[in-house]
Biopython code that builds the backbone (N, CA, C, O; Angstrom):
import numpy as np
from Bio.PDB.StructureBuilder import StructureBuilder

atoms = [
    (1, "UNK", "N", (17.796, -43.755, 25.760)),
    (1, "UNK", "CA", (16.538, -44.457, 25.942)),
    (1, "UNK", "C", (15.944, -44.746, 24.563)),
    (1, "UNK", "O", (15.649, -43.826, 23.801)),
    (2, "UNK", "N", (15.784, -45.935, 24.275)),
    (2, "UNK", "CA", (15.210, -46.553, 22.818)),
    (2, "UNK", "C", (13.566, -46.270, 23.065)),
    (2, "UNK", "O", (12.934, -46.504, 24.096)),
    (3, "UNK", "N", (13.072, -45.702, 21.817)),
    (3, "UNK", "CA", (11.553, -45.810, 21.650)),
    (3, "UNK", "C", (11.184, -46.410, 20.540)),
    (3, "UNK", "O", (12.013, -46.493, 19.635)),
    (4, "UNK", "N", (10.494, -46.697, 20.449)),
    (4, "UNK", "CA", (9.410, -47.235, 19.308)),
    (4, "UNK", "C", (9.482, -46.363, 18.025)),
    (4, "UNK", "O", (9.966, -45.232, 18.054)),
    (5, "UNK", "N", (8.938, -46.981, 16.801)),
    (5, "UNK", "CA", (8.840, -45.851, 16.135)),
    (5, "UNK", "C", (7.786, -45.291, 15.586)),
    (5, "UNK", "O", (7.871, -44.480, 14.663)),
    (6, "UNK", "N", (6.511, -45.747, 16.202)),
    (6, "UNK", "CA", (5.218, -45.243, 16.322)),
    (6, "UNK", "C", (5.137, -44.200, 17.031)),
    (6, "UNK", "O", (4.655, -43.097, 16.771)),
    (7, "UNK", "N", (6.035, -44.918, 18.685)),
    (7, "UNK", "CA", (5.964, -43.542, 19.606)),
    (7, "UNK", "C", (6.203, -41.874, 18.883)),
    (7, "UNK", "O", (5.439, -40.919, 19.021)),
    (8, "UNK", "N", (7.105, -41.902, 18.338)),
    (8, "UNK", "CA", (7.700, -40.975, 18.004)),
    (8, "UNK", "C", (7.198, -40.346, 16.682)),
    (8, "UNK", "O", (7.698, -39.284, 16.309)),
    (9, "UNK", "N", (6.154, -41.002, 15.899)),
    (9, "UNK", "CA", (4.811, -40.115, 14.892)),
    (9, "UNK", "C", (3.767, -39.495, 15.602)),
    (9, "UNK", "O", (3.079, -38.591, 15.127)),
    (10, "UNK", "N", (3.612, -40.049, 16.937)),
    (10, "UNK", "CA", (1.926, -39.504, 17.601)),
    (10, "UNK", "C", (1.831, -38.261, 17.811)),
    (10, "UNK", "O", (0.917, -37.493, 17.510)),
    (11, "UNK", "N", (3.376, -37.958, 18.649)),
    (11, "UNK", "CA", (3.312, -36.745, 19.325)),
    (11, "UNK", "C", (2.885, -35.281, 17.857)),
    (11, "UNK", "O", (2.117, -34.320, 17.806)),
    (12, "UNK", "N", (3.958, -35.937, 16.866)),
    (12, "UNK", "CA", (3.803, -34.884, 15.561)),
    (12, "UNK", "C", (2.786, -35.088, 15.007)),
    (12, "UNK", "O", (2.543, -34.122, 14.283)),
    (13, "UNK", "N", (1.695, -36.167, 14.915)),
    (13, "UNK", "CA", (0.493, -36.272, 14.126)),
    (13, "UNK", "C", (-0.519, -35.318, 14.848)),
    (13, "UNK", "O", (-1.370, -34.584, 14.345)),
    (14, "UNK", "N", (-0.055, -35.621, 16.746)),
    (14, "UNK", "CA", (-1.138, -34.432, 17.152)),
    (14, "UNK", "C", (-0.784, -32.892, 16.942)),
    (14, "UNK", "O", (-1.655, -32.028, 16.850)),
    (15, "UNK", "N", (0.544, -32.645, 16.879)),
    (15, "UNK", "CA", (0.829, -31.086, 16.405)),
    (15, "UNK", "C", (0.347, -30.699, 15.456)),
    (15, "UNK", "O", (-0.263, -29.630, 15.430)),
    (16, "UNK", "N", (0.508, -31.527, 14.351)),
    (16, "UNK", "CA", (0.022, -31.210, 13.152)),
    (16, "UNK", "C", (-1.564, -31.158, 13.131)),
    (16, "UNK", "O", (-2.156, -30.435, 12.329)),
    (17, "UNK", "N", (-2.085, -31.792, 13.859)),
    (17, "UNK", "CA", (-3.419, -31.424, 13.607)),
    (17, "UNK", "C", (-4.067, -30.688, 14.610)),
    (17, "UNK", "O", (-5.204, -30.279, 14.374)),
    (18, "UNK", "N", (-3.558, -30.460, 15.649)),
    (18, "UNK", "CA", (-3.878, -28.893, 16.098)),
    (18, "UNK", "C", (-3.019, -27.658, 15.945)),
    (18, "UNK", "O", (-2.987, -26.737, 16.760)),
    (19, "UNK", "N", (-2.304, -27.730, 14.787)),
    (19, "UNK", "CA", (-1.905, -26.624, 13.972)),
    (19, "UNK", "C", (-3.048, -26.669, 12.698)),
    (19, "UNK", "O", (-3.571, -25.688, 12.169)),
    (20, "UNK", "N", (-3.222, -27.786, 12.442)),
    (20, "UNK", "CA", (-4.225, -27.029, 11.241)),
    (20, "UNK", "C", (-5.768, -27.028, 11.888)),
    (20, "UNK", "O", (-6.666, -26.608, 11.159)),
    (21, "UNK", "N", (-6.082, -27.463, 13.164)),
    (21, "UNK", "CA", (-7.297, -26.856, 13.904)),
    (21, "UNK", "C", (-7.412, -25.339, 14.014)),
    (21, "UNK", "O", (-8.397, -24.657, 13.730)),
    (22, "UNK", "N", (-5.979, -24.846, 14.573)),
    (22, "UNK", "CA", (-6.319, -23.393, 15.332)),
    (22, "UNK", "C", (-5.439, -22.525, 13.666)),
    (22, "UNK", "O", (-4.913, -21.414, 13.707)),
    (23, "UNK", "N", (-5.519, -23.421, 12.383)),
    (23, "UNK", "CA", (-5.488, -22.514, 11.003)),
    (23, "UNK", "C", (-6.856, -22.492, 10.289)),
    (23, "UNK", "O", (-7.229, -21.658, 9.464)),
    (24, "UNK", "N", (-7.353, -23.270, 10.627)),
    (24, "UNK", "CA", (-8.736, -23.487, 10.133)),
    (24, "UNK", "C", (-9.798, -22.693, 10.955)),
    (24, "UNK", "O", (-10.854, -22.439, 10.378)),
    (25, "UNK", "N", (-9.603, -22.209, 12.446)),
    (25, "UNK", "CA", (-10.328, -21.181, 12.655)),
    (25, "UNK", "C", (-9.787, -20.235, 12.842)),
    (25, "UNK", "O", (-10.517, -19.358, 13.304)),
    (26, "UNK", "N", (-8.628, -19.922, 12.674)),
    (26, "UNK", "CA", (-7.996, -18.547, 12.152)),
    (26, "UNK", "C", (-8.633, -17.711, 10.790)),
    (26, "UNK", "O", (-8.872, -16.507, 10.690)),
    (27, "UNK", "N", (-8.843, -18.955, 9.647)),
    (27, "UNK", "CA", (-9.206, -18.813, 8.699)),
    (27, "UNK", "C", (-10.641, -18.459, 8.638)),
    (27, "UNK", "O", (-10.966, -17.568, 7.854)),
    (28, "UNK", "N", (-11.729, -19.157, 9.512)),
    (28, "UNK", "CA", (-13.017, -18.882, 9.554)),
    (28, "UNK", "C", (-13.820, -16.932, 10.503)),
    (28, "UNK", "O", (-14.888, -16.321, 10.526)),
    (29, "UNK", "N", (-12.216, -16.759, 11.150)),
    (29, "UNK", "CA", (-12.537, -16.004, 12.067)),
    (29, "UNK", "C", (-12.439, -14.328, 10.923)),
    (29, "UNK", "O", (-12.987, -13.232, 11.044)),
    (30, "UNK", "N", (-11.341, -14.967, 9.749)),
    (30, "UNK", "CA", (-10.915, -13.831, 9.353)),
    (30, "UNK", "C", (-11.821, -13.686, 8.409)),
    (30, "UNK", "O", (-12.029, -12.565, 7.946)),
    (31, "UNK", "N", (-12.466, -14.716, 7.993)),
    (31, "UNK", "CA", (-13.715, -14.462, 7.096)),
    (31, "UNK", "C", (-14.997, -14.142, 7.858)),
    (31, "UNK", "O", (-15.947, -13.885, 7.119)),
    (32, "UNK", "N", (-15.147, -14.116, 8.664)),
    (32, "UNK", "CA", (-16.155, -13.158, 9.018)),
    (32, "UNK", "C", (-15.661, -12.048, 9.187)),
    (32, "UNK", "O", (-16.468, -11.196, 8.815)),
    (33, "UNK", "N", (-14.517, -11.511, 9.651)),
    (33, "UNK", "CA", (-14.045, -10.065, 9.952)),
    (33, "UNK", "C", (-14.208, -9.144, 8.053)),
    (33, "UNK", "O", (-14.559, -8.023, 7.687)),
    (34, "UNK", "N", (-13.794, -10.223, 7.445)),
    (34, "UNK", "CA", (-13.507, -9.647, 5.794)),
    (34, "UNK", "C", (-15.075, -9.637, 6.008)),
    (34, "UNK", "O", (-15.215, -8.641, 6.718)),
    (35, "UNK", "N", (-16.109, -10.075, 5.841)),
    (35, "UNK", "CA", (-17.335, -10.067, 5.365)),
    (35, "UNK", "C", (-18.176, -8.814, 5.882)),
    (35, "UNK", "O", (-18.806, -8.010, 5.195)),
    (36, "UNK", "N", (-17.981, -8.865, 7.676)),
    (36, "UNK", "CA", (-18.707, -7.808, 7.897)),
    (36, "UNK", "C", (-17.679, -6.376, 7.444)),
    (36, "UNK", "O", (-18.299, -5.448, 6.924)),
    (37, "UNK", "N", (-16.559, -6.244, 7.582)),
    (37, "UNK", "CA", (-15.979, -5.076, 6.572)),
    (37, "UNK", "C", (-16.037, -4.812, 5.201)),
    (37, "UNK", "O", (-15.633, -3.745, 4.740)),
    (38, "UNK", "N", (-16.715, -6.091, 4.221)),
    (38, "UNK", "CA", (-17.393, -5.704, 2.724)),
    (38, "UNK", "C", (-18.560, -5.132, 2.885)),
    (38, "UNK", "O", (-19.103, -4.348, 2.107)),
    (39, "UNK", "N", (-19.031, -5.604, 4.104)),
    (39, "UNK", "CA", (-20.556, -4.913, 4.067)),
    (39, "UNK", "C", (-20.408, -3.664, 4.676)),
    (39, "UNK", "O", (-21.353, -2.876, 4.683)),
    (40, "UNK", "N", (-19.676, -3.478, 5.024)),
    (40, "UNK", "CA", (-19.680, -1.733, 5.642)),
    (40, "UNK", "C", (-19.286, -0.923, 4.680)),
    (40, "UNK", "O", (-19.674, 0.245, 4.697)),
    (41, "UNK", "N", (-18.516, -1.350, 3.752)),
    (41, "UNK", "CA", (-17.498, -0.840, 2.422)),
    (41, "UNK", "C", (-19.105, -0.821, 2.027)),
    (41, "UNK", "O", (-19.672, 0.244, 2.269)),
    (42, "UNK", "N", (-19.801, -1.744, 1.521)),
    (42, "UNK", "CA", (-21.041, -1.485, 0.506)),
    (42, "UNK", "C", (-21.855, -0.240, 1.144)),
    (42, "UNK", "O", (-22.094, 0.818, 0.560)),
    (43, "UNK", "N", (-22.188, -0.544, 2.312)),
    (43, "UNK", "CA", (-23.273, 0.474, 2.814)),
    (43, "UNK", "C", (-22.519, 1.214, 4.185)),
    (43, "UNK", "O", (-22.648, 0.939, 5.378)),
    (44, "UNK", "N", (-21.696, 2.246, 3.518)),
    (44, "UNK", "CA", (-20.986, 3.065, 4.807)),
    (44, "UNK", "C", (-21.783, 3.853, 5.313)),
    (44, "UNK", "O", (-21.296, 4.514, 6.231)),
    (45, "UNK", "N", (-23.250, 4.130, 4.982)),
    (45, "UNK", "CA", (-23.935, 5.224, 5.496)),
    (45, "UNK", "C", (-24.290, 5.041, 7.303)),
    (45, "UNK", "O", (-23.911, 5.720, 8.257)),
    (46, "UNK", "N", (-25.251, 3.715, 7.222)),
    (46, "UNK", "CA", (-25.168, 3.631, 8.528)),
    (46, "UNK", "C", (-24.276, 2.992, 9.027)),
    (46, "UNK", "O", (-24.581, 2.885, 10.214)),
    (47, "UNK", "N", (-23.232, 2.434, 8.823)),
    (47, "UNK", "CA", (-22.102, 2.308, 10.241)),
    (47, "UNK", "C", (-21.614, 3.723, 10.440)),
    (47, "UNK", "O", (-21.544, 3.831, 11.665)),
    (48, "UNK", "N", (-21.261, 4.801, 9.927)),
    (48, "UNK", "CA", (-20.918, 5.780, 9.954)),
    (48, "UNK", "C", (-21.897, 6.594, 11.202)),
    (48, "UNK", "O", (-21.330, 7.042, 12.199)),
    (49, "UNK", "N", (-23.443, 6.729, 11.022)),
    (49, "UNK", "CA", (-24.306, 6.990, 11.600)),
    (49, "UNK", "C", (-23.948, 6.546, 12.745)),
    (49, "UNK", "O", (-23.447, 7.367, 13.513)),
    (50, "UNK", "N", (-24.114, 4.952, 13.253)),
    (50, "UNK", "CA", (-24.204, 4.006, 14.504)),
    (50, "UNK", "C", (-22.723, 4.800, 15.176)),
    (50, "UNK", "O", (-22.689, 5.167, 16.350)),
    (51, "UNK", "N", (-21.833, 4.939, 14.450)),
    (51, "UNK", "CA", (-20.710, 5.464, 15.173)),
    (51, "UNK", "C", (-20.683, 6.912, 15.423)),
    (51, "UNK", "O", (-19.905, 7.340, 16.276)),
    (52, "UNK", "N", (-21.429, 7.693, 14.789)),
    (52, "UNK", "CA", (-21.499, 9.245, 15.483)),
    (52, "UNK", "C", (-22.257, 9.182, 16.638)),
    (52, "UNK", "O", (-22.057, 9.997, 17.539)),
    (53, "UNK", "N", (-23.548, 7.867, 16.779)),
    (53, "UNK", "CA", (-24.502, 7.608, 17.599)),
    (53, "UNK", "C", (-23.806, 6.910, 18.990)),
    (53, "UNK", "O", (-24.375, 6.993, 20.078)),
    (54, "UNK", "N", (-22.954, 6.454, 18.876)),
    (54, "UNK", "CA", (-22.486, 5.848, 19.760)),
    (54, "UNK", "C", (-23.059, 4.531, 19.975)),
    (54, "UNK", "O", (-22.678, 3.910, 20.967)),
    (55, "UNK", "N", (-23.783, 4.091, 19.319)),
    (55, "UNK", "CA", (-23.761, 2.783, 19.251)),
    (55, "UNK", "C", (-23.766, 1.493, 17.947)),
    (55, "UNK", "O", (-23.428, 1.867, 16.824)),
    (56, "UNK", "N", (-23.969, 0.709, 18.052)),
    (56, "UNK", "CA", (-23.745, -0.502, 17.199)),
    (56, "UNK", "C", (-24.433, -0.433, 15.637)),
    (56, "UNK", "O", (-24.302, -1.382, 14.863)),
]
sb = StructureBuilder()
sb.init_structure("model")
sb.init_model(0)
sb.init_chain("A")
sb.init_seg("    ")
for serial, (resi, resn, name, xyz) in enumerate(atoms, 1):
    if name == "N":
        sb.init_residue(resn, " ", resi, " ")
    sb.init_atom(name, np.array(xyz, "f"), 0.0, 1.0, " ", f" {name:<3s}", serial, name[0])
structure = sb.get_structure()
């Protein structure tokens, strides 16, 4: 079966850009995880506390 040869960029233009959608919030997700774990590194007193406390 002959296709086009447009047909046959679309399908990979959309992979490619929902591969770099779900890298780009991979990337945003892990920077908040790094951020709130610098801030616990800075001030371990109360997360330490909140967690003997049992809560947040």
């Amino acid at each position: 079966m002959a296709t086009r040869a447009g047909a046959a960029a679309a399908p990979s233009r959309r992979v490619r850009s929902a591969g770099a959608t779900v890298a780009l919030l991979s990337a945003a997700a892990f920077a908040v995880i790094t951020a709130a774990n610098l801030s616990t590194a800075l001030h371990p007193a109360p997360a330490l506390l909140g967690f003997f406390q049992g809560g947040a």
